[in-house]
DRENDO-1510 file (C-alpha; in Angstrom, 1 decimal, always signed):
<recs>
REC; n; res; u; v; w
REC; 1; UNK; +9.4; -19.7; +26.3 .
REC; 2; UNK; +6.4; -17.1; +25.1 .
REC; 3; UNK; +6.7; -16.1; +21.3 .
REC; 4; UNK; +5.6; -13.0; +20.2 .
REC; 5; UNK; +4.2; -13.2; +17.0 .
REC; 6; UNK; +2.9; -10.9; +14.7 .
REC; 7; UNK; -1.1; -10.8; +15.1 .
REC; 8; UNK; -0.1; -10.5; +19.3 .
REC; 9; UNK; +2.4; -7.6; +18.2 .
REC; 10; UNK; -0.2; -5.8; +15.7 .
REC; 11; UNK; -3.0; -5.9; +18.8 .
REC; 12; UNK; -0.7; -5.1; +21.1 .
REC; 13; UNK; +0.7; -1.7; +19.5 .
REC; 14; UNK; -2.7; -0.8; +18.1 .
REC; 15; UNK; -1.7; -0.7; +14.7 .
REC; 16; UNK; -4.9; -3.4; +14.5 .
REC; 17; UNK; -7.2; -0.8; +15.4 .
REC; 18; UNK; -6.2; +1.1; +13.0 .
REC; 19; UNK; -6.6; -0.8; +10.0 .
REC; 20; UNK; -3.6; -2.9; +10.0 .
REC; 21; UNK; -5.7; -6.2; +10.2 .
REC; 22; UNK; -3.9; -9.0; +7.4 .
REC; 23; UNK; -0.9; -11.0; +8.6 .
REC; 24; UNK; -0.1; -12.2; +5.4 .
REC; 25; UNK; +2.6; -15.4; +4.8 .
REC; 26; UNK; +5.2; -14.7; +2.0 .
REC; 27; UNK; +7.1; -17.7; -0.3 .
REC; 28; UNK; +8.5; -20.8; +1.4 .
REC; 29; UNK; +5.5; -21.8; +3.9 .
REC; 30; UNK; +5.0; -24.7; +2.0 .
REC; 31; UNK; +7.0; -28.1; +1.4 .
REC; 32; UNK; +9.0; -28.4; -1.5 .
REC; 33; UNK; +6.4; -31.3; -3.3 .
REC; 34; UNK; +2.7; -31.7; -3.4 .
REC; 35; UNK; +1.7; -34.4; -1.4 .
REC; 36; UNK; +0.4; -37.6; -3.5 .
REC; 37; UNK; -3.7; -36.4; -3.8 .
REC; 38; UNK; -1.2; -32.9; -5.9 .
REC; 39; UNK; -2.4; -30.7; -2.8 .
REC; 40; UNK; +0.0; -28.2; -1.3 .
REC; 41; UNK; +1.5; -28.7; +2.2 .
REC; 42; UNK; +2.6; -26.7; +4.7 .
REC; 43; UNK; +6.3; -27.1; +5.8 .
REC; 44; UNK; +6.0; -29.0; +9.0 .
REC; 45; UNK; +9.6; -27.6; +10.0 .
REC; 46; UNK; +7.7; -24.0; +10.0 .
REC; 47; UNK; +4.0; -24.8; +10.4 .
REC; 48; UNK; +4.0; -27.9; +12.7 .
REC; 49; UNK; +0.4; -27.5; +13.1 .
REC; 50; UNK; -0.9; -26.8; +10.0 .
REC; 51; UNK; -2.1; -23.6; +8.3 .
REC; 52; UNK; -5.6; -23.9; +9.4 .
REC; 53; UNK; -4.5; -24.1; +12.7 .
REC; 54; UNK; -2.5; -20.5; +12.3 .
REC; 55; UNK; -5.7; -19.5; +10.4 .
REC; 56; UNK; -7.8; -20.1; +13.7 .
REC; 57; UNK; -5.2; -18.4; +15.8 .
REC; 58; UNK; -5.2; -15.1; +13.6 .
REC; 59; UNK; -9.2; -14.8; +13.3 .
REC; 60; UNK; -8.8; -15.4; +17.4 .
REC; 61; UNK; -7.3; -12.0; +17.2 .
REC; 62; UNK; -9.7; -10.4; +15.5 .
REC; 63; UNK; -7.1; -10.4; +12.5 .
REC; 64; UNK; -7.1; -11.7; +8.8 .
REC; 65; UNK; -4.7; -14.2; +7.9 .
REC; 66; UNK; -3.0; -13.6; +4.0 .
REC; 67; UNK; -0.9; -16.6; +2.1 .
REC; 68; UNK; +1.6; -16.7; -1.2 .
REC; 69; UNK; +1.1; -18.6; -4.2 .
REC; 70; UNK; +2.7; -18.3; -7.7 .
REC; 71; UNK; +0.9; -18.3; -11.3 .
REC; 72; UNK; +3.8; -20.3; -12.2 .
REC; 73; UNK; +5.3; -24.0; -11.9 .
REC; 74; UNK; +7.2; -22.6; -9.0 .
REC; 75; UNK; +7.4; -20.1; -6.7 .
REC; 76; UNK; +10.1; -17.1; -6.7 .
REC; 77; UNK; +12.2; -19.6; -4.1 .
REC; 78; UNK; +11.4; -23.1; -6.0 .
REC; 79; UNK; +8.0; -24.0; -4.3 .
REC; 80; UNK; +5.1; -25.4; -5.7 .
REC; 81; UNK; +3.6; -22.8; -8.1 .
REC; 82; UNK; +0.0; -23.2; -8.7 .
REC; 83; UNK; -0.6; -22.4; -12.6 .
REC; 84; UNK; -2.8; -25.2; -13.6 .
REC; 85; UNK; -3.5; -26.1; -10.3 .
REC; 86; UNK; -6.1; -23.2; -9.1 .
REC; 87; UNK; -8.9; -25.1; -9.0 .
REC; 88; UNK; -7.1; -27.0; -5.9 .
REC; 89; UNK; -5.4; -24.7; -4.6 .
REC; 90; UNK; -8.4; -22.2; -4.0 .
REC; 91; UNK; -10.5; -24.7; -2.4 .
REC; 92; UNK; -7.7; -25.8; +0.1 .
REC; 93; UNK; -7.2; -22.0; +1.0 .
REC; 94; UNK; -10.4; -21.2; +1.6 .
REC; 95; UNK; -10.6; -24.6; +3.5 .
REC; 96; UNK; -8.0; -23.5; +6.0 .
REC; 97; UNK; -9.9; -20.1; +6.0 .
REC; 98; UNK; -7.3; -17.5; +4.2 .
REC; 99; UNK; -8.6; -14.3; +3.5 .
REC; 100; UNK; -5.6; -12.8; +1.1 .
REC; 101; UNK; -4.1; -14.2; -1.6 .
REC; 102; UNK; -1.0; -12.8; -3.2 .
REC; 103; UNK; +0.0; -14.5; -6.7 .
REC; 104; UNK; +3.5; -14.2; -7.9 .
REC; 105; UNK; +4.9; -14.0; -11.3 .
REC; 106; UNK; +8.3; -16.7; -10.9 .
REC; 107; UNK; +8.8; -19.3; -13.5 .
REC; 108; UNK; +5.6; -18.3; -15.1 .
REC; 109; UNK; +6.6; -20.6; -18.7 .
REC; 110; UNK; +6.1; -17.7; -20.8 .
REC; 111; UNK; +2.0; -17.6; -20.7 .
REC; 112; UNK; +1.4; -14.2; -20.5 .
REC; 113; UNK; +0.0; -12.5; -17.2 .
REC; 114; UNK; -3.6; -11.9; -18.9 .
REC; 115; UNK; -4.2; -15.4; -19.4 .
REC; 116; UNK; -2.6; -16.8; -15.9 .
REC; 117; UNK; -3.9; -14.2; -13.6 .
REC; 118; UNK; -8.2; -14.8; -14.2 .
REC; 119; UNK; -7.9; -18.7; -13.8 .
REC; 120; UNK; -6.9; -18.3; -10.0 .
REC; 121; UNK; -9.6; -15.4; -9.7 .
REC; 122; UNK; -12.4; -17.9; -11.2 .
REC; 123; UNK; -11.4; -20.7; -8.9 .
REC; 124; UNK; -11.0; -18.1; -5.7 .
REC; 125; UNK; -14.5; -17.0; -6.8 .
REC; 126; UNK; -15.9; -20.4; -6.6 .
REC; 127; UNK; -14.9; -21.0; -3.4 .
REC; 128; UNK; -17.7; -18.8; -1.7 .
REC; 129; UNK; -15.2; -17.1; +0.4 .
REC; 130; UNK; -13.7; -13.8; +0.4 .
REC; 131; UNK; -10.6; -13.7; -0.7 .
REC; 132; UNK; -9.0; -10.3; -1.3 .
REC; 133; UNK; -7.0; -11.1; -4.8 .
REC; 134; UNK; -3.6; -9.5; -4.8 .
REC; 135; UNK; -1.6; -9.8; -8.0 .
REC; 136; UNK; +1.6; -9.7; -8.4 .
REC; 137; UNK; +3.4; -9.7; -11.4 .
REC; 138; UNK; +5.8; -6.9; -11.6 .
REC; 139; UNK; +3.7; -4.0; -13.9 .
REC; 140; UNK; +5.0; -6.6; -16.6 .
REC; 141; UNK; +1.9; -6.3; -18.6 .
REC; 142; UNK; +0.7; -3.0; -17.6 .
REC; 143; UNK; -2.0; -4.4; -15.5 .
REC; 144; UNK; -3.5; -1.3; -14.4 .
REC; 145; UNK; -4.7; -1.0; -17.9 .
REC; 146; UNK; -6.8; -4.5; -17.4 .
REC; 147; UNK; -6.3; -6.2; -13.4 .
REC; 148; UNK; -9.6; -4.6; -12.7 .
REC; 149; UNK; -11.5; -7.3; -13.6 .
REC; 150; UNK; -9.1; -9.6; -12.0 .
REC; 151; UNK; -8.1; -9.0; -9.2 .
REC; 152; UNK; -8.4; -6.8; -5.8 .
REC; 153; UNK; -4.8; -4.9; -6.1 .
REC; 154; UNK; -2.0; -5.1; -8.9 .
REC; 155; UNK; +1.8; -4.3; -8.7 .
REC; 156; UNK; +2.6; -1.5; -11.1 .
REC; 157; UNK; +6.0; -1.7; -10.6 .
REC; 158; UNK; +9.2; -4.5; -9.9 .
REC; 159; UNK; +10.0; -5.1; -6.2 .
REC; 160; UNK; +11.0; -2.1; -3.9 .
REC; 161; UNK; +14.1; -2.2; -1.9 .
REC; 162; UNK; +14.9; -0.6; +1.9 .
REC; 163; UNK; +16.6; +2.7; +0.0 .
REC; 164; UNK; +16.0; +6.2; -1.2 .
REC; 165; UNK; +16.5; +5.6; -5.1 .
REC; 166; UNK; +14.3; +2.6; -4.8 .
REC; 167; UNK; +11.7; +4.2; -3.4 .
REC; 168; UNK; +11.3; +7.7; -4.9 .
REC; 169; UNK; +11.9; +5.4; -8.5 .
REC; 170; UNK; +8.7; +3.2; -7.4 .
REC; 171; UNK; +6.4; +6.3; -6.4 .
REC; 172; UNK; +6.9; +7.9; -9.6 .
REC; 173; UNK; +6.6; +4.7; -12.2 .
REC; 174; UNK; +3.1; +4.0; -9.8 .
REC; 175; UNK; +2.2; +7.8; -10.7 .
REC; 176; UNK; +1.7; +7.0; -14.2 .
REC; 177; UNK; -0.9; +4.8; -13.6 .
REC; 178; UNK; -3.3; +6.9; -10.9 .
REC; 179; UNK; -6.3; +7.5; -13.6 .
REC; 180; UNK; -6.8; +3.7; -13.1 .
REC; 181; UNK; -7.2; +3.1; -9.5 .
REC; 182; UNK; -10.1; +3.4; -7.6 .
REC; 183; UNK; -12.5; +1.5; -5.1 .
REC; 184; UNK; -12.3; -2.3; -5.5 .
REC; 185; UNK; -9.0; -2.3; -7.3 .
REC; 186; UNK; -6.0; -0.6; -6.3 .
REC; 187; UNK; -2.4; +0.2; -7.4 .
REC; 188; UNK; +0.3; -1.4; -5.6 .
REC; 189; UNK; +3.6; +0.1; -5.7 .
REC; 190; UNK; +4.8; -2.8; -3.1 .
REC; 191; UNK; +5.3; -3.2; +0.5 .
REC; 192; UNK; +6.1; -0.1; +3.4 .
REC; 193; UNK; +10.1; -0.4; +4.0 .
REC; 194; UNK; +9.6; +2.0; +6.7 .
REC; 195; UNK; +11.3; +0.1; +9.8 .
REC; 196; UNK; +13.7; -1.6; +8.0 .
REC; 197; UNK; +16.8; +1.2; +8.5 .
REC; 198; UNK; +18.0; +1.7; +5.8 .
REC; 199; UNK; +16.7; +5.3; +5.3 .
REC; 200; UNK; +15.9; +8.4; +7.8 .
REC; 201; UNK; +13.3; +9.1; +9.4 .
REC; 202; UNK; +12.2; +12.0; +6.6 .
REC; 203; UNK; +12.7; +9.4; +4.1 .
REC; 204; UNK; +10.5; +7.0; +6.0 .
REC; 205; UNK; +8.2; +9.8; +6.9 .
REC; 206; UNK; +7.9; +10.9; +2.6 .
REC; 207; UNK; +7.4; +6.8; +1.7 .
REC; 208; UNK; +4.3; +6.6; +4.1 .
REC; 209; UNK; +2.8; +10.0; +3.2 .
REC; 210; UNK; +3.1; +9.4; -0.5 .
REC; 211; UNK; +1.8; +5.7; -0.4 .
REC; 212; UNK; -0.9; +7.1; +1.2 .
REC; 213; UNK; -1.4; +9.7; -0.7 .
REC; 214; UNK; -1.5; +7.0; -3.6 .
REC; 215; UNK; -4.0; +4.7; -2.0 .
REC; 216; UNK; -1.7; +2.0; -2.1 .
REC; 217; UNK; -1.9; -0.8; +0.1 .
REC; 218; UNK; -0.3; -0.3; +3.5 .
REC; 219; UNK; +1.8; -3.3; +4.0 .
REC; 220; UNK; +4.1; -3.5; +6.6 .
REC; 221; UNK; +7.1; -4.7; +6.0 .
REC; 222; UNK; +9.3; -4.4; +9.5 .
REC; 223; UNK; +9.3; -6.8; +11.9 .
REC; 224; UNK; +6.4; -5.5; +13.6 .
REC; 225; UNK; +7.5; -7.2; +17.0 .
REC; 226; UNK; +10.5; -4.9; +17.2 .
REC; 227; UNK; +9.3; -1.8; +16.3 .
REC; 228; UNK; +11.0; +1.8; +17.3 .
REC; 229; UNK; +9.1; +4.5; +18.8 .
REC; 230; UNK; +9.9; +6.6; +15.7 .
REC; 231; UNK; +8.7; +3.4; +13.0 .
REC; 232; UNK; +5.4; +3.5; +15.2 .
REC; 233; UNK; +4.8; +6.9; +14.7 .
REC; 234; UNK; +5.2; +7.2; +11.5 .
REC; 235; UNK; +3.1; +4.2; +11.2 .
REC; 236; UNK; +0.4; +4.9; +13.4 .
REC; 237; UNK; -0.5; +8.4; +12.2 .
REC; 238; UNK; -4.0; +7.9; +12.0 .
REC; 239; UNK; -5.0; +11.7; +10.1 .
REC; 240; UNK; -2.3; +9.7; +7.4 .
REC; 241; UNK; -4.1; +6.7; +7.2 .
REC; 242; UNK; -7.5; +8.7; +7.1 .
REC; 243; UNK; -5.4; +9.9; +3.4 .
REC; 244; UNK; -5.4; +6.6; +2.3 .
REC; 245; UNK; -8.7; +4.7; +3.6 .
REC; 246; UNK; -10.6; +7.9; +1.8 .
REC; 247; UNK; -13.9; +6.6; +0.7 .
REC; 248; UNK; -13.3; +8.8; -2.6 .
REC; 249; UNK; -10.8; +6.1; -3.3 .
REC; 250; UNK; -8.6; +9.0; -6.2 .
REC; 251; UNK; -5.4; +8.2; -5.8 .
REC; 252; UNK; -3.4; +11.6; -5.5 .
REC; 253; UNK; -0.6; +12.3; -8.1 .
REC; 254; UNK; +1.8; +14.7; -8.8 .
REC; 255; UNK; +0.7; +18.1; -9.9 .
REC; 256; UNK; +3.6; +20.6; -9.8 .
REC; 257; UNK; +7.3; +20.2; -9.9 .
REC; 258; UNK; +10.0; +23.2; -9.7 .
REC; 259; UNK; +13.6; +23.6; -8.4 .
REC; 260; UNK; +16.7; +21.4; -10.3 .
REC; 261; UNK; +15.5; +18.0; -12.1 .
REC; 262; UNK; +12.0; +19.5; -10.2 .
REC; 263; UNK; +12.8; +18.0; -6.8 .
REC; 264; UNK; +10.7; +20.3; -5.1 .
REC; 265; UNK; +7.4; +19.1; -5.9 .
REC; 266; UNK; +3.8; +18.9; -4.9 .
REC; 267; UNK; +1.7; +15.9; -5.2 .
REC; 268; UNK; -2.4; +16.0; -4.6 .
REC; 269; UNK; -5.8; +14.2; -4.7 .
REC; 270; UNK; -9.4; +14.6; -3.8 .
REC; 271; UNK; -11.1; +13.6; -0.8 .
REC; 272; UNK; -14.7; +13.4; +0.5 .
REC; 273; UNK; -16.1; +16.2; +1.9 .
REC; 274; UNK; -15.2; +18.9; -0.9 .
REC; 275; UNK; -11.4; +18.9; +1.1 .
REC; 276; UNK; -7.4; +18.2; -0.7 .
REC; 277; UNK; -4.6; +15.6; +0.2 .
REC; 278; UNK; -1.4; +17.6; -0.6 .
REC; 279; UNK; +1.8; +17.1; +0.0 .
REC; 280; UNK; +5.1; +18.8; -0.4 .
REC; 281; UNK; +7.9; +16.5; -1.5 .
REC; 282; UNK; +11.6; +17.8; -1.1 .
REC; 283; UNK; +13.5; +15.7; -2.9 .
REC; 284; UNK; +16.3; +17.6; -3.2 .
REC; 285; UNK; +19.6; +17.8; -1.2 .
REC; 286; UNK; +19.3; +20.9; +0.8 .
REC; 287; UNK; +16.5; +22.3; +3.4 .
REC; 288; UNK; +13.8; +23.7; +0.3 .
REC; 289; UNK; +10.6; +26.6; +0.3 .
REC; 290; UNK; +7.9; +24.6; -1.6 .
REC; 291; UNK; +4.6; +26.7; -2.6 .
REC; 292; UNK; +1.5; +25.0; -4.4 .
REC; 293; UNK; -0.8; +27.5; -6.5 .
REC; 294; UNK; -4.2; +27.0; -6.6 .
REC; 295; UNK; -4.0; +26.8; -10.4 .
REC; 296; UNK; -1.9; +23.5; -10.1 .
REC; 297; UNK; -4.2; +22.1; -7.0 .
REC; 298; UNK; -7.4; +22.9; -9.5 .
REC; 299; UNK; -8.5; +25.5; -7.2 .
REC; 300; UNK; -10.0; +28.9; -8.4 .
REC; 301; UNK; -7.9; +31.4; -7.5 .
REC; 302; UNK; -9.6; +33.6; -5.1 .
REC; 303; UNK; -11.0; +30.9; -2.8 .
REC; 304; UNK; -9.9; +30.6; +0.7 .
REC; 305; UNK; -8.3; +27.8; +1.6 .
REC; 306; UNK; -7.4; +26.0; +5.7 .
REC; 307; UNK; -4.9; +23.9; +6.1 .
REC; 308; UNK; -4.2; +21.4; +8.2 .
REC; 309; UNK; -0.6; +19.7; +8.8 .
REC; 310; UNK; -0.8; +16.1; +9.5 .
REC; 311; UNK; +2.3; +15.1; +11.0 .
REC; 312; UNK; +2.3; +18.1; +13.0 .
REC; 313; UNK; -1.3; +17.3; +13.9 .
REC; 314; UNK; -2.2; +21.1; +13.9 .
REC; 315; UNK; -3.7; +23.6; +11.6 .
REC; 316; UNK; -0.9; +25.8; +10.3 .
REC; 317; UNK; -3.1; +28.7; +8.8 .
REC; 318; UNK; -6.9; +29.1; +8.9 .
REC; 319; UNK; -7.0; +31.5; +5.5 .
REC; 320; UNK; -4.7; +30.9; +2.6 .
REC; 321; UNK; -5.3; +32.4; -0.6 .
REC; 322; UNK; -3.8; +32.0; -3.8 .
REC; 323; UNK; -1.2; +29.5; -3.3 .
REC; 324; UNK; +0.4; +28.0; +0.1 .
REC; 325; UNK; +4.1; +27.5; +0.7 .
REC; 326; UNK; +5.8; +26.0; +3.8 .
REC; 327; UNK; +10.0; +25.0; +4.3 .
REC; 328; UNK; +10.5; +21.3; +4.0 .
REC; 329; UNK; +13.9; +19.7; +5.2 .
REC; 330; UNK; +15.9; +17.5; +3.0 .
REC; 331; UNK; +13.8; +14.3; +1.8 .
REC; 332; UNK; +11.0; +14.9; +4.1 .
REC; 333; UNK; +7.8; +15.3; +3.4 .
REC; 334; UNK; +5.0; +17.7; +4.8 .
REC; 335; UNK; +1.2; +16.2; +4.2 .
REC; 336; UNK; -1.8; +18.9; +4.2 .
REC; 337; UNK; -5.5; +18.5; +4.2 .
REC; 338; UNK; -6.8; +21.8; +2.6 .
REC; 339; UNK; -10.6; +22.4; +3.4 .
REC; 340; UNK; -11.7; +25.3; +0.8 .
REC; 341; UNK; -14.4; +27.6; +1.9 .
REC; 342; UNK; -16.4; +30.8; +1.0 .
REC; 343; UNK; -16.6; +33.9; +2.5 .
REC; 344; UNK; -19.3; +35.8; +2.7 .
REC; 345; UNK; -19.0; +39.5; +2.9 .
REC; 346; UNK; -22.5; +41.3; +4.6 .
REC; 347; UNK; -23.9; +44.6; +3.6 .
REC; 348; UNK; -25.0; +47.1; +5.9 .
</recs>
């Protein structure tokens, strides 16, 4: 019987081309000891041959392979945790050839995250291989404030769930900290739920534009193998993905909110090449008219503005001045590129 797995399903539906390269391993790949030399072991139940072997396999594809370990005793489901143990631990990841490391918060003996998170960075550091550093301890220690020195990413916020309140609670507590992010080190607001069913499509269209928007990494989190024609789409809009893989690297943010408990709002960032991420959030519970000004998108007033409408794929209006408005149906979300530009008037 033939498997799919995961790296043949990410090749398979392009999503590998398009950036979607780490098949990363959560908790509970490894045995529930160390062996007697105190290194960690793969579960031979669910890794008969071994992580390098799976390792080998992935970079086969083309792909990057990502694993879990904990800056605790134990991990979040009673594994070996590897606080006190990074030294070992590094060396035997990069020996199987990892190329992702996230590092979890569980049973963390009260040490706080400043002083558990570095050792692991040190020791991945040593190894000589490159090892994209993902911590993950819950925004408990506001790590957007210090992580980057530490690490490749940080999780601003607790762990999202596959619903609406979840999700709109996580984009705006990941907000707050946009000043911080920036090349090398990045906001994580947690995994993409988009797949998973238990939103619309809008919803699942508004999580992927705004985690985009926010730079955040884009971590699937559907079975990939399984995937809809409507989870694809959203997933494989490439003008979306441009948002996020920016080389600017400014995380967008809100910038103007209106309409009861202002669920009608607009959220922007910068891009290269002079142009602006926008996007119109309706987060209310009827079909809404949502207008940005140029005064909240830090445009002056009288420049002309194009604007381009990413999940439509088309350009909507070649000259806006002044502010731009467009109808949004409930929860959805509309994502703009707005390319300002001068005009020049001649003089006979």
């Amino acid at each position: 019987m033939y498997c799919i797995l995961p790296a043949d399903a990410l090749v398979s539906t392009g999503l590998a081309d398009l950036g979607y390269v780490y098949v990363n391993i959560d908790d509970c790949w490894s045995s529930v000891t160390r062996n007697l030399k105190g290194q960690l072991v793969p579960d031979p139940k669910t890794f008969p041959s071994g992580i390098k072997a799976l390792a080998d396999y992935v970079h086969g594809k083309g792909l990057k392979l990502g694993i879990y370990s904990d800056a605790g005793a134990f991990t979040c489901q009673v594994r070996p945790g590897s606080i006190f143990h990074e030294t070992d631990d590094a060396d035997l990841f990069a020996s199987w050839g990892v190329d992702y490391l996230k590092y979890d918060n569980c049973y963390n003996l009260g040490i706080p995250p400043k002083e558990r998170y570095p050792p692991m960075r040190d020791a991945l550091n040593a190894t000589g291989r490159k090892i994209f550093y993902s911590l993950c301890e819950w925004g408990v220690d506001n790590p957007a404030l210090w992580a980057d020195k530490v690490g490749n990413s940080w999780r601003t916020t607790d762990d999202i769930n596959d619903s609406w309140a979840s999700m709109t609670t996580i984009a705006d507590l990941n907000d707050k900290w946009a000043a911080y992010a920036g090349p090398g080190g990045w906001n994580d607001p947690d995994m993409l739920e988009v797949g998973n069913g238990g939103m619309t499509y809008q919803e699942y269209r508004a999580h992927f534009s705004m985690w985009a928007l926010a730079k955040a990494p884009l971590l699937i989190g559907c079975d990939v193998r399984n995937l809809t024609a409507e989870t694809l789409e959203i997933l494989s809009n490439a003008e979306v993905i441009a948002i996020n893989q920016d080389p600017l690297g400014v995380q967008g943010r809100k910038v103007q909110a209106s309409g009861v408990d202002g669920c009608r709002q607009v959220w922007a960032g910068p891009l290269s090449g002079n142009r602006l991420a926008v996007a119109f959030w309706n987060r209310c519970s009827k079909v809404a008219t949502i207008t940005a000004s140029w005064e909240a998108l830090g445009l002056e007033s009288g420049i002309h503005v194009s604007v381009r409408n990413l999940w439509q794929h088309k350009l909507v209006t070649e000259d806006a001045v002044s502010s731009f408005g467009a109808g949004v149906d409930i929860h959805d979300c509309q994502l703009y590129i707005f390319t300002p530009f001068t005009v020049s008037h001649s003089v006979e």
